[in-house]
N, C-alpha and C positions, 0 to 999 in steps of 0.2 A: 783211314783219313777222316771219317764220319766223325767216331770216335774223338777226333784229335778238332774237330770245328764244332762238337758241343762242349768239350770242355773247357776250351777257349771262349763261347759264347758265356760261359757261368763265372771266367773271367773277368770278362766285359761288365755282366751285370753287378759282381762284386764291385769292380771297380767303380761304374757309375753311383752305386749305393753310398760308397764312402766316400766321394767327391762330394755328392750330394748333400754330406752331413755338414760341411762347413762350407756352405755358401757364399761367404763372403770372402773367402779365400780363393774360391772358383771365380768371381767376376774381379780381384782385385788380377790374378794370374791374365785373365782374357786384357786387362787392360795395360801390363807387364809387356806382353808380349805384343801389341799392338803396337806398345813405344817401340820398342827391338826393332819391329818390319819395318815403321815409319824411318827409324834412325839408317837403316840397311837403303830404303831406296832415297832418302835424301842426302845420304853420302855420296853415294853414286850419280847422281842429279848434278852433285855441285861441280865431282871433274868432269862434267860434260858441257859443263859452260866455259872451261878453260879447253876442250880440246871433243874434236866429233869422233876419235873411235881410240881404240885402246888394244894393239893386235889384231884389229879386226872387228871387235866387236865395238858397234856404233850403240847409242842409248836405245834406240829398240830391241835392239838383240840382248840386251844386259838386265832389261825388263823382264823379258823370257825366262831368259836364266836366274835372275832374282823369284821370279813367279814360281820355278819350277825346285828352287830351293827351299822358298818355305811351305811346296808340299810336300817333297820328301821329308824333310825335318820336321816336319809335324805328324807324319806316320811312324818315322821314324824313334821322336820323341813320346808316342801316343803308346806304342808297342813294346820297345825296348829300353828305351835310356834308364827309366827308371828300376828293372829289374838290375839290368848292368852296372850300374852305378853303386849297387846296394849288396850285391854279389861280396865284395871287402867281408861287408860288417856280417853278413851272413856265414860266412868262414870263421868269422872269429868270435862270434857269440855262440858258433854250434845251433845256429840255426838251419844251417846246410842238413844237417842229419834225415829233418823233418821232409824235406822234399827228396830224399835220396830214396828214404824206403816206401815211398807211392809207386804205385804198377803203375807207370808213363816212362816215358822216354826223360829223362833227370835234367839233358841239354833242353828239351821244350818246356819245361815247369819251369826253368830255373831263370830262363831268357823269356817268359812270358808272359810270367803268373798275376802279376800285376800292371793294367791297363791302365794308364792318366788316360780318364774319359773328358777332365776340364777342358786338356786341349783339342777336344774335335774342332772346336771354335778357330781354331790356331787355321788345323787343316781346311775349313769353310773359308776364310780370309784368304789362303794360298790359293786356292782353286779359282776365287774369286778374280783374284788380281793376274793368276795366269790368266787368265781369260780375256783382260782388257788388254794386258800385253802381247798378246798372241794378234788381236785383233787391232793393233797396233803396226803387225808387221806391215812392211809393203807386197811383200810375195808371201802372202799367209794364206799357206795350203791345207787343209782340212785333212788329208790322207796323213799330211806327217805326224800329226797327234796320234795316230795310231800306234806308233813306233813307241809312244811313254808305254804302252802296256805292256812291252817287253822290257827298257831299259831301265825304268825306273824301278822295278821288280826285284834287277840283276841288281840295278848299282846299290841299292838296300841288302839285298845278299852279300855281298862284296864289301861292304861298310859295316854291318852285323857280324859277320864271319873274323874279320882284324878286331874288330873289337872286342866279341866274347874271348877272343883268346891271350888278350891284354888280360881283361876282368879274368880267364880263369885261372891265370897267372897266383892270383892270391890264395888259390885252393894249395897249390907248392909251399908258397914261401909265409902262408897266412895274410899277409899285408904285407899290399904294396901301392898305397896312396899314390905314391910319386909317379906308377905308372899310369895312376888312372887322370892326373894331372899334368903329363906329357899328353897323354890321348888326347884331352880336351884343348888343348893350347895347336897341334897337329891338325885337329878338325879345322881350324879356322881358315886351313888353308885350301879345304872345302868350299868356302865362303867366297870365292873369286873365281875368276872363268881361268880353268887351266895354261889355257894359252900365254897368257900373261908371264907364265912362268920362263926359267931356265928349261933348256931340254932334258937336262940329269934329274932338275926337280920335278918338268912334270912325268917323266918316268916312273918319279916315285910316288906322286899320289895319284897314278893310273895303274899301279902293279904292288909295291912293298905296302903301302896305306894307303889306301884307294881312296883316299875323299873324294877325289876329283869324280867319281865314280856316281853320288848322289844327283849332281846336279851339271857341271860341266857335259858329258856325254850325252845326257838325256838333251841337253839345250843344243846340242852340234845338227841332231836330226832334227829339232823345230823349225831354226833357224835357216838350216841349209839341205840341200840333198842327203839322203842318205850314202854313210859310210861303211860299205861292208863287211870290210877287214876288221876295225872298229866294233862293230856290231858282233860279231865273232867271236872279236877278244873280251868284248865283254860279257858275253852269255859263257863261253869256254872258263874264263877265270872266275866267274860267278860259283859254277859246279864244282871247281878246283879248290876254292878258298872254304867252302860251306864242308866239303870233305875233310877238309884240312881242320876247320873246326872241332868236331865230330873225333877226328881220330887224338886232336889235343885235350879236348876234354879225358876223355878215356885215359890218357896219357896220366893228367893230372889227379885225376880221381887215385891215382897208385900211389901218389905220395900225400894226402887228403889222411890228417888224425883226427880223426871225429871226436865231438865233445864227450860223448859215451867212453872213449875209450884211456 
């Protein structure tokens, strides 16, 4: 494990190296993505002036859950998006080759090798703004924040895990844009407090595409008591879907023509 958090760390440093190089691409991104967060909580501001709750969840609670969105999405984003994203063009230029034959585990090079250090900024902003929103609650209980050290964790396992195995989909087939353009359009549904949903739907972005997994569940224990069961299925499906990854890759790696070949 040593082993696997220094080579990560020379990640890191890489990454901040080349962010560094074009500076003004780093503060136009931090200014990019500040409109995003603004646009995200002044949407949700405005149906709160036509109406006080929404399934339950009232503008305090949707604060939370907003807060606690854009910090998994910016670790999320910080860590993975852009390995996975790039996964495609990596298969089909035979760039894949180069990380296959490194002594490392192929699924943790390939899912991590490259760190967006621009947006720690992103994650500084979330953290920030969970904080006023939390402190916003009326029954804001300090013990519940402990519960993000585990859900938040799971529901990025859980949201990495369906996703590398979209992205490792194009090691098979070479390319497959379209699926990485369902994925993105899917995530958005991420972006709202589950409940909100159909029971069939939110089924499925709490089990088949976990979005809901990011940020709806992590907000359930801020906002309210803890749910056990809940809790459960999410640390239990977390183990399940990361295995699942893991055994897909392998899967995929068998039908993978390298550019050598």
């Amino acid at each position: 494990m040593r082993k696997y958090w220094r080579i990560y760390w020379s990640f890191f440093r890489t990454g901040f190296i080349a962010d560094m190089e074009y500076r003004a691409n780093f503060l136009f991104r931090v200014v990019t993505d500040t409109v995003w967060y603004a646009a995200q909580i002044i949407g949700f501001n405005v149906i709160f002036t036509h109406t006080k709750s929404i399934a339950g969840w009232d503008a305090e609670k949707t604060r939370v859950f907003l807060g606690l969105l854009f910090v998994a999405d910016a670790i999320y984003m910080i860590m993975l998006s852009d390995n996975l994203d790039k996964l495609t063009d990596r298969v089909r230029k035979g760039e894949l080759d180069l990380l296959l034959v490194k002594p490392i585990n192929s699924q943790f090079i390939v899912s991590l090798q490259r760190v967006s250090t621009s947006l720690i900024t992103n994650l500084i902003m979330g953290i920030c703004f969970l904080g006023y929103s939390f402190a916003q609650l009326p029954d804001a209980s300090v013990p519940r924040l402990l519960w993000l050290l585990l859900m938040i964790p799971c529901g990025l396992v859980c949201l990495y895990s369906v996703r590398f195995m979209i992205s490792a989909t194009s090691v098979i087939f070479t390319k497959a844009d379209n699926l990485q353009f369902l994925w993105h359009q899917v995530y958005r549904l991420g972006m709202r407090p589950d409940q909100i949903y159909s029971r069939w739907l939110r089924m499925i972005v709490l089990s088949v595409i976990p979005v809901a997994m990011i940020a709806s569940v992590p907000a359930r224990f801020v906002v309210g008591p803890p749910d056990w069961g809940l809790a459960a299925w999410t640390v239990g499906w977390s183990i399940f879907l990361i295995w699942c990854s893991s055994r897909y890759w392998k899967l995929a790696l068998r039908f993978y023509t390298s550019a050598s070949s």
